[in-house]
N, C-alpha and C positions, 0 to 999 in steps of 0.2 A: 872498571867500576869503582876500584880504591880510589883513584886519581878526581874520579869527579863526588862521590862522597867527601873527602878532601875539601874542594875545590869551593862547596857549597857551606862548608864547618867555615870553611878562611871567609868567605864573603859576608856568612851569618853574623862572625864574629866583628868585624867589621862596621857593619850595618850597627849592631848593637852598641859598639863603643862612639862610634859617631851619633847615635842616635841620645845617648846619655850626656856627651859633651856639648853638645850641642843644644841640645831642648829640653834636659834632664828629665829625660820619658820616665814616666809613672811605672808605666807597667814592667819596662827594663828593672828600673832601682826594684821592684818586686820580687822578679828572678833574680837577683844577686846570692850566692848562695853564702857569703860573707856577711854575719849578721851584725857588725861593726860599719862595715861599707853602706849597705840593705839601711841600716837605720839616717847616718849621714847624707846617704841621696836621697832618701826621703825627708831629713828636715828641711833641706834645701830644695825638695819641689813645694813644699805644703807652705815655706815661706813665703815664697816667689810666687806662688799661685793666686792666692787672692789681689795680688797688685797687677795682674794681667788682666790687658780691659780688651783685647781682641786675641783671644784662642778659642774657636770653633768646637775644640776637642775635650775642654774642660766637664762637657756634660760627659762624654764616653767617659773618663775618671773618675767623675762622683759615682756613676752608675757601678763602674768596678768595685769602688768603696763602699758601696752600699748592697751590694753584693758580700764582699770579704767580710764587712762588719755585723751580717747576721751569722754566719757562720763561727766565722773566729771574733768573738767580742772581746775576747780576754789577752788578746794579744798584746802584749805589752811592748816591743817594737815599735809596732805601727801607732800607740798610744802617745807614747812618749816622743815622738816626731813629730808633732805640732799638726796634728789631725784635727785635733779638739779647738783648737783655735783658728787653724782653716776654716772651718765649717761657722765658728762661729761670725767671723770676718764676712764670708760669703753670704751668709745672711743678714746682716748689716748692709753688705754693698746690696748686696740686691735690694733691698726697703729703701735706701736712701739715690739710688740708682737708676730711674726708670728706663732709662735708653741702654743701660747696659743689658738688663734683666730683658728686655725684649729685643738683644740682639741675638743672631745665633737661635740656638736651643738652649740659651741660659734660665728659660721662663720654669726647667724642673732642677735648677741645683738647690733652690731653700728645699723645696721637698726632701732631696737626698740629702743636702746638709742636718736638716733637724733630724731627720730617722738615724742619718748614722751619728749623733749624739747622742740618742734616747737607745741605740742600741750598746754604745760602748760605756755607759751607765747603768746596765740593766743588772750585773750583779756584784763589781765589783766596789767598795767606797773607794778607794785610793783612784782609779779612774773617775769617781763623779767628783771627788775633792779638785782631782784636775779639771777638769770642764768648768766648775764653777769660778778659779783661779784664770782660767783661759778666758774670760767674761763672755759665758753662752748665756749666761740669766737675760740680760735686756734685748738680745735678738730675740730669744723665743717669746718672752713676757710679750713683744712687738708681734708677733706671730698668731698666739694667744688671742689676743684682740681685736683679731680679724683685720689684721694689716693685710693681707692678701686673700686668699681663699678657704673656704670649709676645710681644702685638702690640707693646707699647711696644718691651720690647726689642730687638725687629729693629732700630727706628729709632732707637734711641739704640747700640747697636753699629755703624751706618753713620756716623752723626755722629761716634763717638769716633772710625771709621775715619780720615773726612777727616783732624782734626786731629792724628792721632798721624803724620798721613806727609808734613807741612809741618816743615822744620827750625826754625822758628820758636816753634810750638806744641807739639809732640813734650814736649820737655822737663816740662811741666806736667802732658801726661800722664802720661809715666814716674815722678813721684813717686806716681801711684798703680797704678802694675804691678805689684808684686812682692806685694800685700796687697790688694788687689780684682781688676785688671782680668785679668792671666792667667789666675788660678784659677778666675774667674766664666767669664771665656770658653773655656776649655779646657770645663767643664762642658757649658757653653751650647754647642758646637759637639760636642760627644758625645750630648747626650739632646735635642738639640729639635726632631729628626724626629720621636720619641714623645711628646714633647708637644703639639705641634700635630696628630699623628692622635688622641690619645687623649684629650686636655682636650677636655669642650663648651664649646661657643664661643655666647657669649652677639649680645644681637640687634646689638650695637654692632659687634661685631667681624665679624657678617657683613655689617653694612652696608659697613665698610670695605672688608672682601675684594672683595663683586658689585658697589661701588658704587652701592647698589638696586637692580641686575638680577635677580634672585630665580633661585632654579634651583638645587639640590643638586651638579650637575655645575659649573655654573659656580664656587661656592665649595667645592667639591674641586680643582680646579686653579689658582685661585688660592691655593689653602692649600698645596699643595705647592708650587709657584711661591716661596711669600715663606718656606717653609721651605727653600730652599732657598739662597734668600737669606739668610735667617738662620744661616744655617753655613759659607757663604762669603764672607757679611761678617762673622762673628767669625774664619775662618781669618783673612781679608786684617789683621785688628788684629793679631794674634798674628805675622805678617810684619810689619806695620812693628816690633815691638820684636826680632824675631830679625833684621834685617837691619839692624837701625841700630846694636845691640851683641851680640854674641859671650857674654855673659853672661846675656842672658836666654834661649840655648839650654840650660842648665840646669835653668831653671824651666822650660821648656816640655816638655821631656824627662821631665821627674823627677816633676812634679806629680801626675802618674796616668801610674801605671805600663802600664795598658792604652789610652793615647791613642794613641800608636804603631799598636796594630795597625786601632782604628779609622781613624784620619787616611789608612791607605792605600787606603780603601774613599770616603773622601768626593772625586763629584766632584759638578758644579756641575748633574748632568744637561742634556737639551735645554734647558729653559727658559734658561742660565745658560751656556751653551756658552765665553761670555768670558770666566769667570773660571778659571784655575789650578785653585781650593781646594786641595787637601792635596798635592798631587804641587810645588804651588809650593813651601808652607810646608816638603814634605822637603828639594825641592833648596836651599831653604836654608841649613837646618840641616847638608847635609851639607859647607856652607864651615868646619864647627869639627870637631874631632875628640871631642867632645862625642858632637854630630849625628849624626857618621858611625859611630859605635859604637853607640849607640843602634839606627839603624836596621839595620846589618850584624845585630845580634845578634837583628830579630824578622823572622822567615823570613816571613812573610805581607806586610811592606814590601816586602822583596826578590824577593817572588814579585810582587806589582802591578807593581811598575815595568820587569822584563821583560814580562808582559804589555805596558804601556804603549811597549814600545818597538817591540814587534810588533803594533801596532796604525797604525790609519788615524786617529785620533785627532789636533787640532790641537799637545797637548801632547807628542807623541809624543818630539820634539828632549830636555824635560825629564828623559822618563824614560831616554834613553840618556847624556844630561849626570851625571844622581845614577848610574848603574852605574860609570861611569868615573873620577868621582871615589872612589867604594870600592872599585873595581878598582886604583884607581893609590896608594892608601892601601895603605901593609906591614902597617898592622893588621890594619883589613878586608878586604883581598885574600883571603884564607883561609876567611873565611867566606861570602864574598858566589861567589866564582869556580867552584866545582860547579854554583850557582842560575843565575847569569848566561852563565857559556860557552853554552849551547846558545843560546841566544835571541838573545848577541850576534853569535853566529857567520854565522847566519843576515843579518844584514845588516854583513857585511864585505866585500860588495864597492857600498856604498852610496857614491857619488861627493857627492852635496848634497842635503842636508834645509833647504828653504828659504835661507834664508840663510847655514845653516850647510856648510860646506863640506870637503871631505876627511874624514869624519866614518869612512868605510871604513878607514883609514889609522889612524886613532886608534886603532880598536877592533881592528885586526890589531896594531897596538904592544901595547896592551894587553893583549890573552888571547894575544901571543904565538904567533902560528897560523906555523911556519915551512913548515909545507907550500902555503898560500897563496902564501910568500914565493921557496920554492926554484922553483914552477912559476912564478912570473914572471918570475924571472933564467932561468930556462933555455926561456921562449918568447922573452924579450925576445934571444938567442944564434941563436936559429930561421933561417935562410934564409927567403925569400917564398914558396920552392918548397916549403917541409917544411910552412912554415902551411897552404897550399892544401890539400896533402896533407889536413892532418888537419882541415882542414876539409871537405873532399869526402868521409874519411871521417865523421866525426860527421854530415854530413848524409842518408848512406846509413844509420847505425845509428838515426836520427829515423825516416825513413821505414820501416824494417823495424817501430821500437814503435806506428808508428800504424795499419801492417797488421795487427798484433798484438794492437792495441786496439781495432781495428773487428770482429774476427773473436771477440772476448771473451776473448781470454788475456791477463788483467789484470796475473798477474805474467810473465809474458815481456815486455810493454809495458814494465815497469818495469825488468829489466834492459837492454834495447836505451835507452831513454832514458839509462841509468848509464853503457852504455857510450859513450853521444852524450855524452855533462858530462864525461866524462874526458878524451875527444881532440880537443872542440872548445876551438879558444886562448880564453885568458879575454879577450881584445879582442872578441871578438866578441858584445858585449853582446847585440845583439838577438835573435842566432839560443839562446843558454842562456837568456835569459826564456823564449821560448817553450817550449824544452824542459824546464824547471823548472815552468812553469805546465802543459803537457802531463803531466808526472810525478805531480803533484799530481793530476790527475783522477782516476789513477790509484790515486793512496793515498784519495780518498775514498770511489771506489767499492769498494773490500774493506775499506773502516772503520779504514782509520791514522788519527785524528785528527790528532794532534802531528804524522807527518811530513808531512800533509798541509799545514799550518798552515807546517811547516817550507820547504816547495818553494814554497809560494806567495810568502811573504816574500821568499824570496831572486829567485823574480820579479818582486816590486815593489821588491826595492831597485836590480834591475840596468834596470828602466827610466827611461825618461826624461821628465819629471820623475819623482823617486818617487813610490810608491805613483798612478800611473795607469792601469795596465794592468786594463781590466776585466774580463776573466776570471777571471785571478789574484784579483782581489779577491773574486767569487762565490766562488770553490771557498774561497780560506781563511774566507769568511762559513759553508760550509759547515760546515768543520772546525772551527770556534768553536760552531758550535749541536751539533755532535756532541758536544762536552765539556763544553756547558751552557754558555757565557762568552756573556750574552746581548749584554751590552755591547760588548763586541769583534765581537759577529756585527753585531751594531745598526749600528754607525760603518761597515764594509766594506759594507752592502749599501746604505745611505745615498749613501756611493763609490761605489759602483758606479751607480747612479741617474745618479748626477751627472758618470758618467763616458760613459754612455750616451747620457744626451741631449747632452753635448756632441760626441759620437763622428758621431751621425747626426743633429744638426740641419743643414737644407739638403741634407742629401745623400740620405737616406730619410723624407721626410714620413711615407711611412707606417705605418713603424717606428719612427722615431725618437723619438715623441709616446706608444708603447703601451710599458707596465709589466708585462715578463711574468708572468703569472699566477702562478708559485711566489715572484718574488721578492716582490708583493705579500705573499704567503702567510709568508714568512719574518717580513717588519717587521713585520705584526700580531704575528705568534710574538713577538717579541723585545720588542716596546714593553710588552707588557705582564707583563715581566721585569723591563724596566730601571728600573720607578716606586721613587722617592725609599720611597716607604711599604711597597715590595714587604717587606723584611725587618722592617720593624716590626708589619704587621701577622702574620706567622709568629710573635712573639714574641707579638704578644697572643690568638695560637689564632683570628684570622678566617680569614676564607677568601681566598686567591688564585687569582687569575682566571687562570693558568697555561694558555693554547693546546697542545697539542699538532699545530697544523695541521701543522708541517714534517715530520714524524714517518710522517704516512699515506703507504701505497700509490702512491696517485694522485700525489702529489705527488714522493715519491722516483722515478715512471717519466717527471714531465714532465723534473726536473732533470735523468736521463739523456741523456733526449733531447736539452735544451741543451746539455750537457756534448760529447754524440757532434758534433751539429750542429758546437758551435765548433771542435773537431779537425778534421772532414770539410774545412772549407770553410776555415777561415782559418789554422790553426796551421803545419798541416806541406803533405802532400799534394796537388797540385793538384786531382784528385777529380773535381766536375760543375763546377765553378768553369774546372780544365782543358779541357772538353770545351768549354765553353764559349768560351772563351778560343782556342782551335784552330780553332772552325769559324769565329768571326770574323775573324780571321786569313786563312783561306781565301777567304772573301767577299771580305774589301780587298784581297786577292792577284789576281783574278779580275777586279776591279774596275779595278785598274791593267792587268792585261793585254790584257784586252777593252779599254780607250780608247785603248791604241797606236795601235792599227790605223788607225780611225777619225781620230785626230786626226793622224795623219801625212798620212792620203788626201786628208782638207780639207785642209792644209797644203797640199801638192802640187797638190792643184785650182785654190787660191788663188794659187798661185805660176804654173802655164801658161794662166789663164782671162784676164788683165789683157792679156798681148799679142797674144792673140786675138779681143778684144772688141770691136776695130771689125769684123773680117771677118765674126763670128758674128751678130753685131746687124743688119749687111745681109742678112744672109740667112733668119733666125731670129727677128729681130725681138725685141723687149726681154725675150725668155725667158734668154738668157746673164747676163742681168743679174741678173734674180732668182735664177737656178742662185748668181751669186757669192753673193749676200747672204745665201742658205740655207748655204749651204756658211759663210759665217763664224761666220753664228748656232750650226751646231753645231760648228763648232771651238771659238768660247769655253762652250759647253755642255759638251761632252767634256775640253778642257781642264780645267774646274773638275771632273769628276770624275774626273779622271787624280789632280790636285792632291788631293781630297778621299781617295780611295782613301791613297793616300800615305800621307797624316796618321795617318787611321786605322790601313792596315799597321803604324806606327813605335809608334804608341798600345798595339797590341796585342802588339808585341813586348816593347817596355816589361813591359806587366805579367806575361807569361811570365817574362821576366827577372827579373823581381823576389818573382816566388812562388817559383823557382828557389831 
């Protein structure tokens, strides 16, 4: 068995030394475990490689390298061995080349060439300084430009990304901004959602997308997936040159006079959730007065970004950041302040959005709300006794809208809630969420959308953290699918998921695991709203897969029932919760009363039975004895449920007190 282990080491070895001298195999120079050697076979493949006009095998090697180079990017070996200048070479030859490029399986090396340039750029400078030195700029710039396919340029707009947002590199690009790279990619980030639905895509390109997984479904989501990619890695270029100078908001502005109102429609969708895309590129833009004139002057910017700020959305901070710089702007103050007051209003009494902090404050400075300002200098004037007051009353006018709302007087509810938000102090965050999220049930079930949308927010900005409060977040998902805003409804019910099972994990196993049946019914509704291709295909006259599920019967009487449920039991009223609540109370009342007795009469038994235990034992014989031991066994029996009762009494006090 030694002999042919052996046998097979000598032949391996062999194999491998001829295979290197001979054809200077890639994958051999790879395993060299000599990193001196390892780096010298590799300059001399990656030299030798692009001057080869007939090797079959050259796709297997980019494929490996494009492979290695997501993983280990930072490899400085494989960098420094003319990888960066293979790749760029090969993309040259391939443009300038057509019969090479279509010999072979040559038709996917630019593909792998520009992605492994854009990946071995992606954090280091001293690697993009190289690439740039290696001349990758004018193949990709050639790429760019739709020298070949939608596919290349995704990956040659990511590569240029990397090196336009190294200070190092940047500059090299910027000599080709103003005359290729903005205008190609403002274009490129406008129409190449319709191009990737509407171009057939040949067998190369779906090999890349399934990576030979076959399936129609499976290269439809990766085809919106990298189109999505592809628009928010040409936004992300178009920020490094608006954020590095103030001049090229100009060109970005001016270029296409209708990029504006698209840019305020592109975001990154699910697949893409990390990236900004276009709400980044506006709040940039709105650091020049350029920028902010620009976007002030087209009312569908300015209508997304209040959306965006009344939303559950990660960017949410963005979209109240660009209001307030054209709030706080004397230009655009005028035009932006009609769109934006209602929207901002609604979360002025927001205390922290993340990290951002006092954000309430800002936005009362800014739209100026002095009625906000006089009711807080004249609670903060208040005695303890006047707040109580009128907090005992606001609580009494809560419980009259929730009698009001369980008996179906929808708008009587609504007044007694109004007159609850005027007399309760505005300290008392918790009790006006509830009543703002109760109010809102109210405006969705008689069809106000907007003020439903309105009371919800201002319920999630008055908790804590924001935007947690799961109720509020259903009812305003509600009032978003009312007005059609699939996106907005999509993010709050997602929230609310996420709010749910962190609410009741541990606590209701067997609730907190189950997805009630309308909300499922909603996120199908919505998802199939929110698709990247949703409005391209309306432009090209297909068909959209539009659900109406939210919409049905069945569906509008389960959400009532949630709706009534979450009032009944948790918002206001103690209800059957109270009843509840009462009779255990009674029981640990009862509990304690009844072990007095008992545990005092042991007591006392214990206490006259020790000095009469020699008299008793001569005459009674060893029964006084066991009478003690019983007698102690249930004094510490009775004991512990004197003690237990206790607990529970104070337990259940507690949460009277606290529905209260």
């Amino acid at each position: 068995m030694e002999q042919l282990v052996n046998t097979n080491s000598t032949i391996s070895t062999k194999k491998k030394k001829k295979c290197v001298e001979e054809q200077s195999c890639f994958f051999c120079a790879m395993e060299e475990p000599n990193p001196q050697r390892r780096q010298s076979s590799l300059s001399s493949f990656f030299s030798s490689m692009p001057h080869n006009d007939d090797d079959p095998s050259q796709v297997l090697v980019m494929s490996g390298l494009w492979t290695y180079a997501m993983t280990r990017c930072d490899d400085p070996i494989l960098a420094s061995s003319g990888i960066l200048r293979c790749c760029s070479l090969l993309i040259s030859k391939a443009l300038n080349n057509p019969s090479w490029l279509y010999r072979h399986q040559n038709i996917y090396i630019p593909y792998y060439a520009a992605h492994i340039l854009g990946s071995f750029t992606l954090h280091l400078p001293r690697f993009a300084s190289l690439a740039v030195s290696s001349g990758c700029l004018p193949p990709l710039l050639s790429l760019l430009r739709c020298s070949m396919t939608w596919i290349e340029q995704r990956v040659a707009v990511r590569a240029l990304g990397h090196l336009a947002s190294f200070d190092d590199t940047f500059p090299a690009v910027e000599t080709h901004g103003g005359d290729i790279i903005i205008p190609v990619t403002i274009h490129l980030a406008s129409t190449c959602l319709q191009t990737v639905y509407s171009e057939p895509r040949t067998k190369y390109q779906r090999d890349l997308l399934t990576r030979g997984l076959n399936g129609a479904d499976t290269e439809a989501r990766k085809a919106e997936e990298w189109a999505s990619q592809l628009q928010t890695w040409s936004i992300y270029l178009l920020c490094c040159f608006a954020w590095r100078d103030v001049k090229w908001h100009g060109a970005i502005v001016t270029k296409n006079g209708n990029f504006m109102k698209k840019l305020c429609t592109m975001w990154g969708g699910l697949a893409n959730g990390d990236s900004p895309a276009g709400v980044g590129l506006m709040r940039i833009l709105c650091r020049s007065e350029l920028g902010r004139t620009a976007i002030a002057g087209c009312v569908k910017a300015v209508q997304s970004l209040c959306n965006l700020s009344r939303s559950s959305d990660d960017w949410q901070y963005m979209g109240i950041d660009c209001l307030l710089l054209l709030l706080n702007n004397p230009t655009t103050r005028d035009q932006v302040l009609p769109i934006a007051s209602p929207h901002l209003t609604d979360l002025a009494e927001l205390r922290r959005l993340g990290s951002r902090r006092r954000l309430g404050e800002k936005i009362t400075n800014s739209l100026s709300l002095t009625e906000l300002v006089q009711r807080t200098k004249m609670e903060a004037e208040m005695s303890l006794e006047e707040i109580e007051l009128r907090c005992q009353i606001a609580r009494e006018r809560e419980k009259e809208g929730n009698k009001r709302l369980r008996i179906g007087d929808v708008e009587g509810a609504v007044e007694k809630y109004t007159e609850a938000l005027l007399t309760c102090p505005l300290k008392r965050r918790k009790e006006r969420m509830v009543i703002y999220s109760n109010r809102a049930t109210c405006r969705v079930l008689i069809g106000e959308a907007e003020a439903a949308i309105s009371d919800a927010t201002r319920a999630l900005a008055l908790s804590e953290p924001a935007n947690t409060h799961g109720k509020s977040l259903w009812r305003r998902a509600q009032g978003y699918d009312m007005m059609g805003m699939a996106k907005e409804s999509l993010m709050d019910c997602l929230m609310f998921l996420n709010w749910r099972y962190n609410n009741y994990a541990g606590k209701r196993g067997r609730i907190g695991g189950v997805v009630p049946y309308c909300v499922v019914r909603m996120i199908n509704k919505q998802m199939s709203r929110v698709s990247l291709f949703d409005e391209v295909t309306k432009k090209c006259g297909g068909d959209v897969d539009v659900s109406e599920e939210g919409n049905d019967p069945e569906l509008d009487a389960v959400t009532n029932d949630i709706l009534d449920l979450d009032v009944n039991r948790n918002d206001v009223e103690l209800g059957e919760s109270s009843r509840l609540i009462w009779y255990n109370m009674l029981v640990a009342g009862l509990i304690v009363l009844l072990s007095w007795f008992p545990w005092v009469g042991c007591l006392w038994l214990l206490s006259w039975l020790p000095g009469k235990l020699g008299w008793l034992t001569g005459k009674l014989g060893w029964l006084p004895l066991v009478v003690v031991l019983v007698s102690l066994g249930c004094w510490v029996g009775v004991f512990v449920s004197w003690v237990a009762g206790l607990v529970s009494l104070g337990y259940y006090l507690g949460c009277w007190f606290y529905n209260m």
